[in-house]
N, C-alpha and C positions, 0 to 999 in steps of 0.2 A: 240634730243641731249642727250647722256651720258656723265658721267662726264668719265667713261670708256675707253671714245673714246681717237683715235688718233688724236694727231695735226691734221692733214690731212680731218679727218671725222668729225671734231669739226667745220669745216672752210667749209665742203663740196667742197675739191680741191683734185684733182688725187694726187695721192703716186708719186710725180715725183719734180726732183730737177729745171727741167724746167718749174717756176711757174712765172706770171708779178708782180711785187712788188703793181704795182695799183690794182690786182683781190685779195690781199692778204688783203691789205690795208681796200678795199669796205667792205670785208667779214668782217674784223674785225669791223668798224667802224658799219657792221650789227649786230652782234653780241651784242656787247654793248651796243645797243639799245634795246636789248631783255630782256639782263639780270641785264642791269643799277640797282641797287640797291633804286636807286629813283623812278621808278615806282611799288615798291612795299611796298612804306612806309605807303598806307593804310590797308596793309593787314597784318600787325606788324611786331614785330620785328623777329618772326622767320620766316617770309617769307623774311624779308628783308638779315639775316644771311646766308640765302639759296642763295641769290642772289649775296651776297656777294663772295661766294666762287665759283660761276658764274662766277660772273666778273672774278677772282683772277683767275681761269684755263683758261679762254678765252685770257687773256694777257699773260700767259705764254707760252699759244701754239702760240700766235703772235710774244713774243718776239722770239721764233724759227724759225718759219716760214719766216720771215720779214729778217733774216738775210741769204746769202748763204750760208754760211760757218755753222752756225749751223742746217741749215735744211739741208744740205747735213749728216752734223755726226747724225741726228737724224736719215734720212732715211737708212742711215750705220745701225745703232741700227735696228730700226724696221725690217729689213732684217737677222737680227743675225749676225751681224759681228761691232761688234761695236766700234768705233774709239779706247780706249783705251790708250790717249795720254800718261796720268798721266806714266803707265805701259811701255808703247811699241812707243819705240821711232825709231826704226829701219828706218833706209830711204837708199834709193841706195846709193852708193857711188857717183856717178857723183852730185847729190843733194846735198849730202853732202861737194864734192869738193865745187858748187857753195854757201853753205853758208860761207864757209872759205872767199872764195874769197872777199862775200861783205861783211863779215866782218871786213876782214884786209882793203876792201875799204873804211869803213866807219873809221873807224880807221886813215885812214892818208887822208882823206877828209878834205879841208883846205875850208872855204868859203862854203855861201848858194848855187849855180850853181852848186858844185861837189855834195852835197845833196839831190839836187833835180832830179839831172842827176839818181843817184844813185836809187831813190827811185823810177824814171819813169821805170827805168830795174826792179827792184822788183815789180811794178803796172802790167808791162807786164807778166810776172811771175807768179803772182795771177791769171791776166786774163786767162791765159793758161790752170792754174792749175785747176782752176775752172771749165772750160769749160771740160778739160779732166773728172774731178769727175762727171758732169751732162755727159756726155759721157757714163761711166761706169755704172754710176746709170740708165739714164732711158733708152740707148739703149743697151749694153751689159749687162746688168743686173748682174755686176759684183762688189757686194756691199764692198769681203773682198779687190779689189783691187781699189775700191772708199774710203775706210777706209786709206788704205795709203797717199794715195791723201790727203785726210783731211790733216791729221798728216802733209804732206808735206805743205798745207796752211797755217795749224796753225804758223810753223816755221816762214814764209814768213811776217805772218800778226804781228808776235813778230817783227822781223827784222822791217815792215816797220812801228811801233810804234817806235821805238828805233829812226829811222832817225827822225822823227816828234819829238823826243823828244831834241835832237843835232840842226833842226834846231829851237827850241824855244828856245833853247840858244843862239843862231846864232843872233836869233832874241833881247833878254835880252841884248847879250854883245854889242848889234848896239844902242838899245836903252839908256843905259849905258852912253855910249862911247856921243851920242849925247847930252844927256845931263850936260856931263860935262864938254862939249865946250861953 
């Protein structure tokens, strides 16, 4: 192990968006166990600081790894085409239609069922999207059109924070309500 290395070769898992969240999980939880910080507190404190920043790179590449959507824009990057949300917001137009739509949906959504409805169309959505980006990535090996993809999940995953957010209100103004009956 280099501290050099990529997510990917840090964990010992192929360059691929197609990874089991359990092989990713193992390898960390291997990991960990290598560079724990406590197994090297007889050999002092600058072995232990070493271990330290061990650990600290080994969670970072998990926290990537462990989620889709960031191990997809990471392997966007490592390919050279890198997501670029902040910058490059560009999406098709049909995309774009579809966030209007759920958002004027979400907007005159009355009740937790039209909420949930709503946010089971955007779950499906994700799924697709997802699967399209692992699509592009590991078998067309087409990173800058996996990069859009991202950007098009990122949207998606804002959007279905937002409904999570309306219905915890949903939820607040029930609780509320029942209370002061």
């Amino acid at each position: 192990m280099r501290l050099t290395d990529n997510d990917f070769q840090l964990f010992g898992l192929p360059e691929r968006q197609a990874l089991e969240r359990a092989d990713i999980d193992a390898r960390w939880k291997a990991l960990q166990s290598e560079v724990h910080p406590d197994r090297f507190a007889a050999e002092g404190a600058a072995a232990q600081r070493v271990a330290m920043q061990w650990a600290m790179r080994v969670n970072e590449a998990y926290q990537r790894l462990r989620d889709p959507l960031s191990r997809a824009a990471y392997l966007c990057e490592l390919r050279g085409a890198p997501v670029g949300a902040e910058n490059n917001t560009q999406m098709p137009a049909a995309f774009l239609m579809q966030q209007m739509a759920w958002r004027e949906a979400l907007d005159e959504a009355a009740g937790e069922a039209a909420l949930e409805a709503l946010d089971a169309d955007a779950a499906r959505a994700e799924a697709a999207a997802l699967e399209e980006a692992r699509r592009l990535l590991d078998d067309a090996g087409d990173a800058t059109a996996a990069a859009a993809q991202v950007r098009a999940l990122m949207f998606i995953q804002r959007f279905r924070a937002d409904i999570d957010k309306r219905l915890a209100m949903q939820e607040d103004m029930a609780g509320q309500s029942a209370r002061a009956k």
